[in-house]
PASERO-101144 format. One record per residue (C-alpha): residue in one letter; z, x, y. Coordinates in steps of 0.2 Angstrom, whole numbers, padded with zeros to 4 digits, always signed. Layout:
AZXY;...
# end
This chain:
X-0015-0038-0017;X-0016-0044+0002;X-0013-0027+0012;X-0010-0029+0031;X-0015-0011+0039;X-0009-0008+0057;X-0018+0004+0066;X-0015+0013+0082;X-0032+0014+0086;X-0050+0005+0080;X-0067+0002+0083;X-0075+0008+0094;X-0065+0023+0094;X-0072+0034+0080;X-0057+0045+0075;X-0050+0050+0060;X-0039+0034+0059;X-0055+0022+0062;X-0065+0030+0048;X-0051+0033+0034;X-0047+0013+0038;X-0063+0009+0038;X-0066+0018+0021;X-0049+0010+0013;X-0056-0008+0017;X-0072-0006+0009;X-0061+0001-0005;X-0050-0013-0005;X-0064-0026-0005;X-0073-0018-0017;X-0059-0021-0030;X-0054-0037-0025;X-0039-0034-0014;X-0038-0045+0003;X-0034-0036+0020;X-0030-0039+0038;X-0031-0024+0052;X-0020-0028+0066;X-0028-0016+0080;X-0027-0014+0100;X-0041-0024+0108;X-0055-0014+0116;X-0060-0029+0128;X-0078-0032+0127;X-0082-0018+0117;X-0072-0022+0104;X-0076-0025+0086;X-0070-0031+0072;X-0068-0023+0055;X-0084-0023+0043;X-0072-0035+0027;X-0056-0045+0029;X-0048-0050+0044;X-0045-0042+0061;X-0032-0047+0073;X-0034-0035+0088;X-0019-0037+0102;X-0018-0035+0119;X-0020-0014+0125;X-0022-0004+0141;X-0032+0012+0140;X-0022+0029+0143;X-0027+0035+0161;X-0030+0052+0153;X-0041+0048+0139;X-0048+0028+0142;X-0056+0026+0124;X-0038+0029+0118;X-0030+0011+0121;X-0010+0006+0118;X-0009-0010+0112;X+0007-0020+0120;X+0013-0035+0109;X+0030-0041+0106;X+0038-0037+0090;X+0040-0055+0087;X+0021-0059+0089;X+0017-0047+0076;X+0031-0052+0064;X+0020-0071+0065;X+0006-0060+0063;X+0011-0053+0045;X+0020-0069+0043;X+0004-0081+0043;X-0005-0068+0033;X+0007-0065+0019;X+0003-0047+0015;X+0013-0036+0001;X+0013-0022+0008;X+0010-0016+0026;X+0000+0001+0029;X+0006+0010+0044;X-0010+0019+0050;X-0004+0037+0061;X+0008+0023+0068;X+0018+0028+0083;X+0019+0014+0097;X+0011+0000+0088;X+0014+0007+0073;X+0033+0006+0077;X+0033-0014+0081;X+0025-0014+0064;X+0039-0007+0056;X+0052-0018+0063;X+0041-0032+0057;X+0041-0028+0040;X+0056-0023+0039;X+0060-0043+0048;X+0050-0051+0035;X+0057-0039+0021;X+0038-0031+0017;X+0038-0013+0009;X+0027-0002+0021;X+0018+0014+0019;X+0017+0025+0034;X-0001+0038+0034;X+0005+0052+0045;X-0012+0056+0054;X-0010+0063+0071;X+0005+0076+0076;X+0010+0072+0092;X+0024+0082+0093;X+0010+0096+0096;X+0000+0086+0107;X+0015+0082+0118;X+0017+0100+0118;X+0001+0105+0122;X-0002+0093+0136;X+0014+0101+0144;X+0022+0083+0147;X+0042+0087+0153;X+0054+0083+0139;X+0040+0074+0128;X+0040+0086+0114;X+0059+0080+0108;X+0058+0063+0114;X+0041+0061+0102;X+0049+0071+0086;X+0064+0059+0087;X+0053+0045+0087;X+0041+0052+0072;X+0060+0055+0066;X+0065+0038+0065;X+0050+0028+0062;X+0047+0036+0047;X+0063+0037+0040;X+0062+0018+0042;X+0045+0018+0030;X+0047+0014+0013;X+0035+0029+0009;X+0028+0042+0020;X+0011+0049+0018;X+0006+0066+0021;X-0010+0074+0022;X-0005+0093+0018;X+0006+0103+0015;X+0010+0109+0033;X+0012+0091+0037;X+0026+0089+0022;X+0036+0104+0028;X+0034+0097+0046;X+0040+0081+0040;X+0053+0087+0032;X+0061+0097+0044;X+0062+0081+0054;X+0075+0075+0041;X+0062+0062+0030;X+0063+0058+0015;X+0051+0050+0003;X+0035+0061+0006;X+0021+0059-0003;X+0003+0069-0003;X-0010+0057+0001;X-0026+0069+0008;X-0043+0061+0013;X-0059+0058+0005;X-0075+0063+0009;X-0094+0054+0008;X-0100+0069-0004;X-0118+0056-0003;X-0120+0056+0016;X-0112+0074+0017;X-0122+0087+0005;X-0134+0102+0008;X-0150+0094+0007;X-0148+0085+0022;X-0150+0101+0029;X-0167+0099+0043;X-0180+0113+0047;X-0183+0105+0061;X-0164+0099+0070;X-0160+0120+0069;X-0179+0122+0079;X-0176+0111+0092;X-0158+0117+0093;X-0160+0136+0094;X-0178+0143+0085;X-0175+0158+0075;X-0156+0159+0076;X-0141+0157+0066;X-0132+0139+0071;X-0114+0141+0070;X-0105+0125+0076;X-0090+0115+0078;X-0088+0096+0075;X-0074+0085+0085;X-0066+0077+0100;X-0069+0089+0116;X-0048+0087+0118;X-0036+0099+0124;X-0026+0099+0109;X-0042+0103+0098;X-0042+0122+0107;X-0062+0121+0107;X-0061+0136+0121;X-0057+0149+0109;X-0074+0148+0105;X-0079+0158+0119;X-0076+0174+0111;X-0093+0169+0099;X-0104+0166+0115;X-0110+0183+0115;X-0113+0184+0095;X-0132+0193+0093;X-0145+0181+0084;X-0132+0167+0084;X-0132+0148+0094;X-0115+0141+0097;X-0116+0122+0095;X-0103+0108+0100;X-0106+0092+0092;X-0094+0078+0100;X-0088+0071+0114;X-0071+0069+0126;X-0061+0070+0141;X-0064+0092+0140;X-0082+0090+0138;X-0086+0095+0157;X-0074+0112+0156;X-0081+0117+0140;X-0097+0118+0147;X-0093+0130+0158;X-0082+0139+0147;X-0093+0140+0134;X-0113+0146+0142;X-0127+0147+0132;X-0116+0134+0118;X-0128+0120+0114;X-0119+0102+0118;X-0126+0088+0107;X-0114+0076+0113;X-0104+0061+0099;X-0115+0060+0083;X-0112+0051+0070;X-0116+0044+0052;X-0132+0051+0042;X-0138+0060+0063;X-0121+0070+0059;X-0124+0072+0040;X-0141+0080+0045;X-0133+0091+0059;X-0118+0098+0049;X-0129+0102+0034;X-0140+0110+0046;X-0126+0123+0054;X-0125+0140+0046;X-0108+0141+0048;X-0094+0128+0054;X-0079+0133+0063;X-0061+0123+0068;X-0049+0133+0081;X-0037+0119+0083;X-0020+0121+0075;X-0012+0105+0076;X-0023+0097+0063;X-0013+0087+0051;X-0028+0086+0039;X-0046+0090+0047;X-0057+0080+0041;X-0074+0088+0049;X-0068+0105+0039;X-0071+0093+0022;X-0085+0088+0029;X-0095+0102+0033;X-0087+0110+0014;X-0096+0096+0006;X-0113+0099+0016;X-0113+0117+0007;X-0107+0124+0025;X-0093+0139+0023;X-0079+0137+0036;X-0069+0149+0048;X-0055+0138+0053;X-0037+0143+0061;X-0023+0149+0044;X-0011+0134+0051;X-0011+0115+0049;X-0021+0105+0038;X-0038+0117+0034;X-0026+0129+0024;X-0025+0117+0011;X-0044+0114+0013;X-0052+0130+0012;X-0051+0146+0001;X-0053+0163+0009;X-0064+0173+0004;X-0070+0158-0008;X-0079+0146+0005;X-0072+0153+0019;X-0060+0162+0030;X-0043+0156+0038;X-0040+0169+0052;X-0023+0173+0060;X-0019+0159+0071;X-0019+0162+0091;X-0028+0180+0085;X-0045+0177+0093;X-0051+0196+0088;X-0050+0188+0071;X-0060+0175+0071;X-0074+0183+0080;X-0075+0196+0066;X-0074+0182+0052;X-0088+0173+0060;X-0097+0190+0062;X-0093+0191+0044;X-0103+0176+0037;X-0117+0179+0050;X-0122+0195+0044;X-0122+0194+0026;X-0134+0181+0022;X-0127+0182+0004;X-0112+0179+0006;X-0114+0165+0015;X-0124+0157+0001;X-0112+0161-0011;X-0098+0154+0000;X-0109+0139+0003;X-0110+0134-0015;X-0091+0137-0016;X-0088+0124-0002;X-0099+0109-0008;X-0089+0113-0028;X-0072+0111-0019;X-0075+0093-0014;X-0081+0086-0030;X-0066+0077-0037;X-0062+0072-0016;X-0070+0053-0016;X-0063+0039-0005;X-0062+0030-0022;X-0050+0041-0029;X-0041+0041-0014;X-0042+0022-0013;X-0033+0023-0031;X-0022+0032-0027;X-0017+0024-0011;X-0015+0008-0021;X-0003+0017-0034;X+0007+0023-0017;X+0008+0003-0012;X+0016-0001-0028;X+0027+0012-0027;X+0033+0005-0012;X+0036-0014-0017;X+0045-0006-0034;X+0057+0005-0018;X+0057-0011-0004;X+0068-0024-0013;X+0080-0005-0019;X+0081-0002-0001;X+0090-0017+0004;X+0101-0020-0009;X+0105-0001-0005;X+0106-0004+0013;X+0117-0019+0011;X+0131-0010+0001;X+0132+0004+0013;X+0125+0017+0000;X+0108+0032+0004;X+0091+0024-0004;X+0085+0033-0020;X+0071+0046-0017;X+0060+0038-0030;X+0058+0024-0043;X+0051+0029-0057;X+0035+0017-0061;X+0039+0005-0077;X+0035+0010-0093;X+0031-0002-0105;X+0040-0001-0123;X+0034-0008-0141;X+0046-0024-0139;X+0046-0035-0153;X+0057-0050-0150;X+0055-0057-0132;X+0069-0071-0127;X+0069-0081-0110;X+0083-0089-0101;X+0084-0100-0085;X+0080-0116-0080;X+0064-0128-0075;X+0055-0114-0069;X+0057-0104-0086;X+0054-0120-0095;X+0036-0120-0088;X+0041-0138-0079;X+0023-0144-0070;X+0012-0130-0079;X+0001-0141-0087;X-0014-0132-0091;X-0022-0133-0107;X-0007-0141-0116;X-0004-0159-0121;X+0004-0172-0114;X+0021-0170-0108;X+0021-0151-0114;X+0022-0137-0102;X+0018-0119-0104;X+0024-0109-0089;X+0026-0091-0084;X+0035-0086-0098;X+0024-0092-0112;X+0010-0083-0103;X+0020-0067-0103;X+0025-0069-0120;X+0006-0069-0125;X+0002-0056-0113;X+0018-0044-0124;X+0011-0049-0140;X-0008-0039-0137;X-0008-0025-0148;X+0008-0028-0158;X+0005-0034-0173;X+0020-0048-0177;X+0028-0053-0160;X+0042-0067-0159;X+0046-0076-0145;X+0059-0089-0138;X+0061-0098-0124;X+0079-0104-0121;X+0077-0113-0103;X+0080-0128-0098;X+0077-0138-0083;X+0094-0140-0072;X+0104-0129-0080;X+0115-0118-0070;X+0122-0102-0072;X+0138-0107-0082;X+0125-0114-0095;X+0118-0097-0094;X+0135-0088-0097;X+0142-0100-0111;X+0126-0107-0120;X+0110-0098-0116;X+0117-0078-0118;X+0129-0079-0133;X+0112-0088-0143;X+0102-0077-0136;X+0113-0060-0141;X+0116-0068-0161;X+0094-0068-0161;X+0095-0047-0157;X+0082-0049-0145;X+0075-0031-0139;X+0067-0040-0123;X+0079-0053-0112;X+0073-0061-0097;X+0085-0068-0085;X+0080-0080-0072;X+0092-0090-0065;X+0103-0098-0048;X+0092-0107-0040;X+0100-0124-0046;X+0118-0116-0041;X+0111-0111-0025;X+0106-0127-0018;X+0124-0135-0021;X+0138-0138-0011;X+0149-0123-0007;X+0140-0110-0017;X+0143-0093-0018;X+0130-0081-0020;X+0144-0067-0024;X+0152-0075-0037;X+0136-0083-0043;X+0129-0065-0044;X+0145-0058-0054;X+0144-0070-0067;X+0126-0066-0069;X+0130-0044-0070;X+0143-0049-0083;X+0127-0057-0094;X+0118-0043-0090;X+0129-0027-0094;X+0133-0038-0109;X+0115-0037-0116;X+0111-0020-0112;X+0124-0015-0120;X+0117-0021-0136;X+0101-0011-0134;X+0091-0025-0128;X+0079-0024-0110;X+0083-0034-0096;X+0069-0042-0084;X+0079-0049-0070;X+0071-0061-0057;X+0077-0065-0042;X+0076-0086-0036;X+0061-0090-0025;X+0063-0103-0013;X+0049-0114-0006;X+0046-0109+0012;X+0047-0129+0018;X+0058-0129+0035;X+0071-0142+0023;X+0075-0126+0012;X+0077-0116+0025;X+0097-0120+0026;X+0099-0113+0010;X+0090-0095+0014;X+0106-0085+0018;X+0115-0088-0001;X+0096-0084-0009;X+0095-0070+0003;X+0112-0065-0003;X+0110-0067-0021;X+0093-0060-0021;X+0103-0044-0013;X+0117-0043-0027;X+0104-0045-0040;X+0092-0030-0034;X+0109-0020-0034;X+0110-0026-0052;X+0094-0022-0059;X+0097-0002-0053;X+0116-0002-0058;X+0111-0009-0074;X+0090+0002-0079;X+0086-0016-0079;X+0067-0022-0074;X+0066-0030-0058;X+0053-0045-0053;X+0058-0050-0036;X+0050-0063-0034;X+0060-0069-0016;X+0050-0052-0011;X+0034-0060-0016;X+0024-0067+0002;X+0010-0074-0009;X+0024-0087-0019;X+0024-0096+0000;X+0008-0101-0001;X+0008-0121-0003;X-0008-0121-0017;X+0007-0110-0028;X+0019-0125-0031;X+0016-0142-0038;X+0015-0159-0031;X+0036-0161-0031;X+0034-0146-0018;X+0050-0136-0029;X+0042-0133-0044;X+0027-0121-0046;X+0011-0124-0049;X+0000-0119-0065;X-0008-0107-0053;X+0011-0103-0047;X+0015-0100-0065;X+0001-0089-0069;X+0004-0077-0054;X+0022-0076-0058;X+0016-0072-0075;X+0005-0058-0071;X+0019-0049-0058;X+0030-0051-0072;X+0018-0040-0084;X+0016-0028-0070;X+0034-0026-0067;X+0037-0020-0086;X+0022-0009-0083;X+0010-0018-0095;X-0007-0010-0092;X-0020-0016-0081;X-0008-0033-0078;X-0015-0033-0057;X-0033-0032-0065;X-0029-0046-0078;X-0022-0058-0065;X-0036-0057-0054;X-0048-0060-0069;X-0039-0073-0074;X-0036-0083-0058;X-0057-0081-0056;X-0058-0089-0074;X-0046-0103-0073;X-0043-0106-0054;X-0045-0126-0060;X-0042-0126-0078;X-0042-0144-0086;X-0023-0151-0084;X-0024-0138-0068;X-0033-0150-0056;X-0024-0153-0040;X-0013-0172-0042;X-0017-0183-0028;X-0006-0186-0015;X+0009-0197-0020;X+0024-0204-0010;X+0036-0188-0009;X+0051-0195-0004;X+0049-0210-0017;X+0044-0201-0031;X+0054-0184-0031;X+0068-0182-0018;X+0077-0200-0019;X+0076-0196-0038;X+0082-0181-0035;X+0096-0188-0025;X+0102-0203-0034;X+0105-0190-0048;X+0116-0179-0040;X+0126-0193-0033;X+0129-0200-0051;X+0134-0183-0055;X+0119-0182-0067;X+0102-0170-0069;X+0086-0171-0073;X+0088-0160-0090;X+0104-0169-0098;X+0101-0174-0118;X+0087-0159-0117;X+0085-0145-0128;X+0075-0129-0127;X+0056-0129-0133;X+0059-0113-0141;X+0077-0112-0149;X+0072-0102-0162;X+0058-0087-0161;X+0039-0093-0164;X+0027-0080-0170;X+0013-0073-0157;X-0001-0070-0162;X-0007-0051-0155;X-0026-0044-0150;X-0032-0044-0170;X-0024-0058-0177;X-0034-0071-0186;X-0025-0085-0179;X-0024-0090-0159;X-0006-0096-0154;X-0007-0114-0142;X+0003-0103-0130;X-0014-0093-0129;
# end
């Protein structure tokens, strides 16, 4: 999968944004996925992103706060940003100003995006006293989000916000925790002496920001036997210090310097209440650290009172004191609730987050292409899409044209044989089912009356259970098509097999992104449309492969620049398997591209005269009113047996 993340602020602003994009690269990388962060350019300090590739845009720093930076691009710039890199999915990281542009982009190029919800700033507009601000910023969360394919949210006060604000399509996606770099152990003897010998260390972990309410910890100044300590840095930092005498100011820490001051603190504490998650609460949790932390926002999802912590009434600083004097005088307790706290984050890994986050991304490419068919008939997008579920079929038939024939897939078949996407699938169905039959009914230039009067009647008298559809393109290209009644004619064939019992896959034409094709991509946009409609109408599967940035990519079609490549084939193959929801289909496509990225019959054919060799062909056909597929029969008229996982024999499709 190629993932393009926009975030609204980077490296070498360590936030909460920076670090859970960081961790989701890594992630990413580390299971094979490609990944582009588009982020605002910190000028000379800027860096780049550890894996992948970082394209960092023009910013100017907020006269309030300079190591927050606004990046400034047109919406146009970004869209050839995305463009040039292909993603499948575009992650909106706590978008807002830049994370808006990115949203319009994707929805230009037609990507499916998934918008994190990180920072509230309907609370920080509030708190910062701005006139007016507060509306003007819950309108824009409003919209923006409602524009996302998906919207993540990091707690449950963060759903109920969000949904208040009239979005739809909310899902719970939390944040992990570095249980390895964040654990008891690290706690250090020798930190808590030169901190404060001989007394208890209770401490808070963040930016030193308005919105964070760090000066409602005066009221634990004057605690007997007890050090306040502040670690972080920010715009407040100068004020606090005179609010706060006696409180120890380490200033920013981070990695294992702030492992080994968290585990080192007696007790944590977190006063801000417009925390949308807060990570440092998770943090100090898995370093064995019990928490006090305000009963609003993200920590009440985080901590259990009277478990591993307390959550005190918010704005009620009397209670927090005595919750903090609590822990602090019952060295017991505070064991008990240490051990707690380091037992709640077990199962809370950035891996299992990563996991999940991926199962969110296909969610939103099954949603995207459900969106705009939706959207182009005037009717509400569906809440959800229920993931595919793959069924026990047993007879497998495939209709279309050159594509569905295999045309230009040559690998490891004889001469003047082609396999293509189908037969891959086809074998890829068979694992595991004992006696699978399969026919492949395509044939190169046909067009969708050949689908309506030769290719679905055969296909309905063989009771397949399993029907794939894949055809138009050949209309498409012709003079004075329509996409509407082309697509009519196809929902005709479709309700027609459904009716019998039988499965449709319907895919949607691709269409080479060459600047000659280009006059035809209003009627392929059109039919793509009509087709996605037809898929929901119809609980048909849906691979839409016109939604797939990666079949753009010139190594995926063949030396006739129409036609796709083996490599073509086999990812079309594999995105087919994934949209019945064949297991594990993603995992065997990347295997299998590593194994046979040159198979024999796979090489790349030199160069040849274009022009000469395919389009006057091509031309001198049509003007004689004849194709390229006349006198031609199917390969597969009649089903052929495949053989599954345990059988003896190995089928040539194989």
């Amino acid at each position: 999968m190629r993932i393009a993340l926009v975030a609204e602020s980077f490296l070498p602003h360590m936030n909460g944004v920076t670090h859970s994009v960081l961790q989701m690269i890594r992630h990413f990388e580390a299971r094979g996925h490609e990944t582009l962060v588009v982020a605002p350019d910190a000028g000379e300090a800027a860096e780049r992103a550890p894996h992948g590739r970082t394209e960092l845009l023009p910013s100017v720093a907020m006269p309030s706060y300079p190591d927050v930076r606004v990046a400034y691009p047109t919406t146009a710039r970004l869209a050839r940003v995305l463009r040039d890199f292909h993603p499948d999915v575009v992650h909106l990281a706590s978008p807002f100003a830049l994370g808006w542009k990115g949203q319009v982009a994707a929805d230009t190029l037609r990507l499916p995006s998934v918008a994190v919800y990180q920072t509230d700033v309907i609370a920080y507009a509030e708190r910062y006293g701005l006139p007016g601000a507060a509306p003007l910023a819950s309108a824009h969360v409003a919209r923006l989000h409602k524009r996302a394919t998906l919207t993540l949210a990091p707690s449950s006060a963060s759903e109920g916000q969000l949904s208040a604000l009239g979005i739809d399509r909310l899902r719970r996606w939390g944040r992990g925790v570095d249980a390895e770099r964040f654990r008891p152990d690290r706690r250090s003897e020798s930190w808590r002496a030169r901190i404060a010998p001989g007394e208890l260390l209770v401490g808070y972990v963040g930016r030193l920001a308005a919105e964070k309410q760090v000066e409602d910890l005066r009221v634990l100044t004057d605690l007997p036997g007890v050090r306040l300590v502040i670690i972080g840095d920010g715009p407040e930092r100068e004020r606090l210090e005179r609010q706060l005498p006696g409180a120890v100011f380490t200033g920013f820490l981070g990695g294992d310097q702030l492992a080994r001051a968290l585990a080192s603190l007696d007790v944590f504490v977190h006063p801000g209440e417009s925390e949308t998650f807060c990570q440092t609460v998770q943090e100090a949790l898995a370093s064995g650290v019990p928490v006090v932390a305000t009963g609003r926002g993200g920590p009440v999802d985080l901590v259990r009172s009277s478990v591993d912590g307390w959550l005190y009434r918010p704005g009620d600083l009397d209670d927090l004191r005595a919750r903090v004097l609590d822990l602090t005088g019952d060295d017991a307790k505070r064991r008990s609730f240490g051990e707690a706290a380091r037992e709640s984050v077990a199962e809370r890994t950035w891996e299992s987050l990563g996991d999940q986050l991926l199962g969110y991304y296909r969610e939103a490419q099954r949603l995207r292409p459900i969106d705009d068919a939706s959207r182009a008939r005037g009717l509400a997008r569906p809440d959800s899409v229920q993931p595919p579920q793959a069924r026990a079929w047993k007879r497998y038939v495939a209709l279309g044209d050159s594509l569905t024939e295999g045309l230009c897939d040559t690998s490891r078949m004889e001469n003047g044989e082609y396999r293509g996407w189908a037969d891959r699938l086809s074998t890829m169905l068979a694992q595991g089912r004992g006696r699978f039959q399969y026919a492949n009914l395509a044939v190169r230039s046909r067009r969708v009356r050949d689908l309506v009067h030769e290719q679905a009647p055969q296909a309905l008298a063989m009771r397949p259970d399993l029907v794939s559809v894949f055809m138009g393109a050949n209309d498409l290209v012709g003079h004075g098509a329509d996409p509407l009644r082309l697509a009519a004619h196809v929902e005709k064939v479709v309700r027609d097999i459904r009716a019998t019992g039988a499965d449709v896959l319907l895919v949607t034409p691709l269409l080479p992104d060459r600047r000659p094709a280009r006059i035809f991509a209003r009627r392929f946009a059109l039919y793509a449309v009509e087709l996605r409609r037809i898929a929901a109408e119809t609980d048909s599967y849906l691979l839409d492969a016109a939604a797939l940035p990666a079949l753009g990519d010139r190594s995926m079609y063949a030396d006739d620049k129409v036609h796709l490549s083996s490599r073509g084939h086999r990812y079309l193959a594999y995105r087919a398997a994934e949209a019945l929801g064949i297991p594990d289909a993603e995992a065997l496509g990347r295997l299998d591209d590593a194994l046979h990225g040159f198979d024999a019959g796979e090489e790349p054919a030199p160069q040849t005269d274009w022009l000469r060799e395919h389009a006057l062909p091509w031309v001198w056909r049509r003007m004689r009113g004849r194709t390229a597929g006349d006198g031609m029969v199917s390969k597969h008229a009649d089903y052929i047996v495949i053989p599954g996982r345990n059988a003896p024999k190995r089928s040539k499709l194989g």
